[in-house]
C-alpha positions in Angstrom: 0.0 0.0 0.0 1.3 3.9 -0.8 1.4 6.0 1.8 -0.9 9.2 1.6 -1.5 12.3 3.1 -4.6 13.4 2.4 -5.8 17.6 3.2 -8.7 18.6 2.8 -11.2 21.5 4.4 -12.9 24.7 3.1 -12.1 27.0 1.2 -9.4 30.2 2.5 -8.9 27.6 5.2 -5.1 27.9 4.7 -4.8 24.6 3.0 -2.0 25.7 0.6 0.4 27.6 3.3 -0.1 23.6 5.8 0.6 21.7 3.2 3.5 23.4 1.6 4.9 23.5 5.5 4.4 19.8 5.6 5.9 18.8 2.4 9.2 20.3 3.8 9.4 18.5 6.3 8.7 14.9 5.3 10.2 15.3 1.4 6.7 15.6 0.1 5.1 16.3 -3.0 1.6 17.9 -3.8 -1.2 16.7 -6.1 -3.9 19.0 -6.3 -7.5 17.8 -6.0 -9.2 21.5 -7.3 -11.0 21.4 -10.3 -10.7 24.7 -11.1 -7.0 24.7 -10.6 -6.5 21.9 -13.5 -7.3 24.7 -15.9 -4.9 27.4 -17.8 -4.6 31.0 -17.2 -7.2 31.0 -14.5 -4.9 31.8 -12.0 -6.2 34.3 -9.4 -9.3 33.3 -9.4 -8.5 30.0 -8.4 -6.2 30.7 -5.8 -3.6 28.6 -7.2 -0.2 28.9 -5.6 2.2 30.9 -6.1 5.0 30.3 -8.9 7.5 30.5 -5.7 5.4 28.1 -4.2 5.9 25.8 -6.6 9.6 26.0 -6.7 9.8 25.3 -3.4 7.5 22.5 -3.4 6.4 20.2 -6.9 2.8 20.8 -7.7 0.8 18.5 -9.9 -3.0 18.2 -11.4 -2.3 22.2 -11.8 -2.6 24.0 -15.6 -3.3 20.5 -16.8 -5.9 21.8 -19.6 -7.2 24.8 -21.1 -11.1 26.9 -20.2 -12.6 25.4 -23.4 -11.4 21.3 -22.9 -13.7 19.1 -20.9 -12.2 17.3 -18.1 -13.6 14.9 -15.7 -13.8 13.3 -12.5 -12.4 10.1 -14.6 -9.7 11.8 -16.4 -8.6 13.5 -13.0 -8.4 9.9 -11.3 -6.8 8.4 -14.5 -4.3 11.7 -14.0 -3.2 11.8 -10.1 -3.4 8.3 -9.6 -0.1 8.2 -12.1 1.3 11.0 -10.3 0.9 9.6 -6.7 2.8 6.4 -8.0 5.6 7.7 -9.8 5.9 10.5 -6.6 5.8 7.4 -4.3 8.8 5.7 -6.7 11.2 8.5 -6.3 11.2 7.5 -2.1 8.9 11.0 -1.3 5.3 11.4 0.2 2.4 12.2 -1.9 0.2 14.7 -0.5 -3.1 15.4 -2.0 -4.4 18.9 -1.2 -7.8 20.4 -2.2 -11.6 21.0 -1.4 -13.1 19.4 -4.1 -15.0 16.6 -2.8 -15.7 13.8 -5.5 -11.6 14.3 -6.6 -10.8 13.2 -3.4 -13.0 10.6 -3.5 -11.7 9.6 -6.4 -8.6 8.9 -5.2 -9.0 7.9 -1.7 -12.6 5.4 -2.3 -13.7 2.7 -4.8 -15.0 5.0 -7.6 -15.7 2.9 -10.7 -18.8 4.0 -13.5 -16.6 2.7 -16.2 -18.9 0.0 -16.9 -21.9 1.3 -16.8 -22.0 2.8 -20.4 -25.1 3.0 -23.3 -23.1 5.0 -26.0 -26.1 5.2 -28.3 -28.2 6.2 -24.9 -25.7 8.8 -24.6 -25.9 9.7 -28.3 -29.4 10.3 -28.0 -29.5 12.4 -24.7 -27.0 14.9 -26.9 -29.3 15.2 -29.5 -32.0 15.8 -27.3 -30.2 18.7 -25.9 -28.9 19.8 -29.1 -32.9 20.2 -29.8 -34.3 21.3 -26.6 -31.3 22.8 -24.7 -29.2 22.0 -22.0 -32.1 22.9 -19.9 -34.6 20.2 -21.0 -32.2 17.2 -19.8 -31.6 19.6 -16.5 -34.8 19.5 -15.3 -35.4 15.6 -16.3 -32.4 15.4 -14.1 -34.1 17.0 -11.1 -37.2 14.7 -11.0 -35.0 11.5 -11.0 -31.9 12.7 -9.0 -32.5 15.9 -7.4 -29.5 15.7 -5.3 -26.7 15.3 -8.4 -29.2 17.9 -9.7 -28.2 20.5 -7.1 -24.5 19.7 -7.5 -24.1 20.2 -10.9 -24.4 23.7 -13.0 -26.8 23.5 -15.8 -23.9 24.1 -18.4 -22.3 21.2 -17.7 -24.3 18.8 -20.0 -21.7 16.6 -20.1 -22.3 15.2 -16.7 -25.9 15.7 -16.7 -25.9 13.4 -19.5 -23.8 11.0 -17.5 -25.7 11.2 -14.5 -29.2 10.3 -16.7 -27.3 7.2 -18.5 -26.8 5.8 -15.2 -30.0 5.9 -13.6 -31.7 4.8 -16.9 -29.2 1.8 -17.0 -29.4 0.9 -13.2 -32.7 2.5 -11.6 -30.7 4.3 -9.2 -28.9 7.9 -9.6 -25.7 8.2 -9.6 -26.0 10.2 -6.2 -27.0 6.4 -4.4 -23.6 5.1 -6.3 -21.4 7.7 -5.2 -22.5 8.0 -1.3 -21.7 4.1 -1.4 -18.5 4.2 -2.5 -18.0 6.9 -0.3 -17.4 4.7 2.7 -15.7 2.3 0.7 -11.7 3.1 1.0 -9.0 2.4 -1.8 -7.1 -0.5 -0.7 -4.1 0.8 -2.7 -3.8 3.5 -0.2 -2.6 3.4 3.1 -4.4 7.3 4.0 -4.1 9.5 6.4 -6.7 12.3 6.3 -6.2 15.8 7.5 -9.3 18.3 7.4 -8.5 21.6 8.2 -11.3 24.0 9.5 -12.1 27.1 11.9 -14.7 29.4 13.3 -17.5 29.9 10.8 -17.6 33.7 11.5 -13.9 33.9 10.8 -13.6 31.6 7.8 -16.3 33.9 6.4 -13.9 37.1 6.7 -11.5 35.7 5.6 -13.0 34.4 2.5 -14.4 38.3 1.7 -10.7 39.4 2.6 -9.4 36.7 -0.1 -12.2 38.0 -2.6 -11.2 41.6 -1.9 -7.3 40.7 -2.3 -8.1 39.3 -5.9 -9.9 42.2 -7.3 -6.8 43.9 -6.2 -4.5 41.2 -7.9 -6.2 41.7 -10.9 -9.4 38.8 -11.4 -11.3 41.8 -13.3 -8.5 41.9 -15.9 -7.9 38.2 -16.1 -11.0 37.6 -16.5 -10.9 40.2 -19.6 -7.9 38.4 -21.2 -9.6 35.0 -21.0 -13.1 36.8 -22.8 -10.6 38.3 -25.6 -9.0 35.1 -26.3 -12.3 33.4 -26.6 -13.2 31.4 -24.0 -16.6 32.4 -23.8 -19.0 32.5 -20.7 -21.0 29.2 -21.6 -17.7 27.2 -21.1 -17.8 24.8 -17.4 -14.4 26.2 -16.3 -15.8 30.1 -17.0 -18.9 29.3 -14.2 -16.8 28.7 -11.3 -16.4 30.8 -8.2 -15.2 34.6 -9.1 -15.3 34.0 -13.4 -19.2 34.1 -13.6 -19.7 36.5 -11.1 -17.8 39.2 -12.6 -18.7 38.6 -15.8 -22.2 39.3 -15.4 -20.4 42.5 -14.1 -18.5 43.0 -17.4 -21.6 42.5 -19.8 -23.7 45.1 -17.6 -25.4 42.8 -16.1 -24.6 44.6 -12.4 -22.4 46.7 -10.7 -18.8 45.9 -9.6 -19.7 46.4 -6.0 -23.0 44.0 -6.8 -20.9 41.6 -8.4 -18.1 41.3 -5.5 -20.8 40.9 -3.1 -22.6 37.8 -4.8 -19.2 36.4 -5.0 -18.4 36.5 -1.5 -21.9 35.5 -0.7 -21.5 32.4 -3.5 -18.0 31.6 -1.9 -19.4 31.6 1.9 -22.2 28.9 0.5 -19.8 27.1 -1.3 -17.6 26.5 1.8 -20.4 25.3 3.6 -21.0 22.8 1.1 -17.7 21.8 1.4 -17.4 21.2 5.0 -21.1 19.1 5.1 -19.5 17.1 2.6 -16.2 16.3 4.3 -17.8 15.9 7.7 -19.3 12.9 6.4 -16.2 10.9 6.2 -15.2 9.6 9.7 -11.5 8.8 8.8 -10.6 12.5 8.5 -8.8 14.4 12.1 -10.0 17.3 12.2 -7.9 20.7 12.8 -9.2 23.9 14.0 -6.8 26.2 12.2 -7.6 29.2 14.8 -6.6 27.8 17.6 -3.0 27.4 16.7 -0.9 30.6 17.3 0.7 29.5 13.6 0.8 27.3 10.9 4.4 25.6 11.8 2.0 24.4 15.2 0.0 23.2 13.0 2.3 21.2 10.9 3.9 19.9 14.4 0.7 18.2 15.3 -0.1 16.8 11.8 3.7 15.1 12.0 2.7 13.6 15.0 -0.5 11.8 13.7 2.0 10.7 10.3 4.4 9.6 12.5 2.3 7.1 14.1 0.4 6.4 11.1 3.3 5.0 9.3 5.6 4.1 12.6 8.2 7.0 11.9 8.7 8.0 15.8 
């Protein structure tokens, strides 16, 4: 079994300072698990670390695509699965770091659709939205799996159209398959699972203060670049967090100051998500980031828990 670090939590959390901290120490490597961070040129908005970051510590699953290539839950397994080996080869730790639920999954569960597949089914679910929109096979998705419904953006008709193949095929939703797998763990794995929270009321400041620092950085004007060169707002990776919101701002559709506040307020909701959906898995110890006086505390409490894990002391 490879040894893993797994670190997950919310959003402006602090999972990217921890993790680089811990690499350090213990000759580790980071895989990513954002999927907004897999995709080119959307930098700030993303919250990708730095370039010096990434000198000091190897990053993977980061700039793996461009805004206008699909990319999956499938092709991200495919991808850091590969990684973790070859990191795990060269005598160093993998660390996966991110808040995106179902790419952790991914790698730390039994996660397998692959063959569950009706490709003239799926041929005929894209020419049904061809004809009556994306919004058609959205709502068919709401009456038979309202909870994938809520998870996924009406854009995305690739997964839409994945999620209706399997409940046609299997008379369950693919909601019922992942929630089953989510308590089944990876045997190739031996994982150690760090989550990494706070105080509600101060995660929430922070995340405005990170949504104030990248209007500052310059998210209005990357997000101009990425119009000019085409990659257009009905494009999956130009709806996440901080690219749609300001967007609408940018075709007149509200004020700057209306815009930056639906971000934050998107952003505050999204890290709730996050944190109902890692509190479901038992394996993960939880750390309340506050209560440290820094992040090198931190990291000296997470050693402890690896060195036991994998009987370092």
């Amino acid at each position: 079994m490879i040894p893993l670090i797994v670190i997950v939590g919310p959003t402006a959390v602090g999972k990217t300072e921890v993790s680089i901290d811990l690499a350090l120490k213990i000759n580790g490597e980071i895989v990513s698990a954002d999927s907004m961070q897999v995709y080119k040129y959307m930098d700030i908005g993303t919250a990708k670390p730095s370039l010096q970051e990434r000198k000091r510590v190897p990053h993977f699953m980061i700039d793996v695509v461009t805004p206008d290539q699909e990319f999956s839950v499938a092709v991200y397994k495919k991808m850091a699965t590969k990684i973790i080996e070859e990191i795990y080869k060269r005598n160093h730790m993998p660390i996966v770091v991110g808040g995106t639920g179902l790419y952790v999954n991914s790698i730390v569960n039994v996660m397998d659709f692959s063959s569950t597949a009706d490709w003239k089914l799926r041929q005929q679910l894209k020419e049904q939205a061809k004809m009556y929109g994306n919004e058609y096979l959205y709502e068919k998705l709401k009456k038979v799996d309202p909870i994938t419904y809520k998870r996924i953006h009406p854009n995305d008709i690739r997964r839409i159209i994945r999620a209706l193949e399997v409940y046609k095929l299997t008379g369950k939703p693919i909601s019922y398959y992942q929630e089953i797998t989510q308590n089944r763990p990876n045997p190739e794995y031996n994982a150690l699972m760090i989550g990494l929270t706070m105080d509600r009321q101060k995660l929430y400041k922070r995340i405005e203060e990170r949504v104030d620092k990248m209007i500052k950085d310059g998210l209005i004007e990357e997000i101009k670049w990425l119009c000019d060169n085409g990659y257009k707002n009905n494009m999956i990776a130009m709806q996440g967090l901080g690219y749609k919101e300001i967007i609408r701002y940018l075709e007149g559709q509200c004020t700057l100051e209306e815009a930056i506040e639906i971000l934050k307020r998107d952003t505050r909701r999204y890290a709730k998500r996050q944190l109902t959906w890692f509190r479901k898995d038992k394996r993960i110890h939880w750390f309340y980031v506050d209560q440290f006086s820094c992040k090198e505390e931190i990291t000296k409490n997470i050693l402890e828990l690896v060195a036991e894990k994998y009987n370092l002391r």
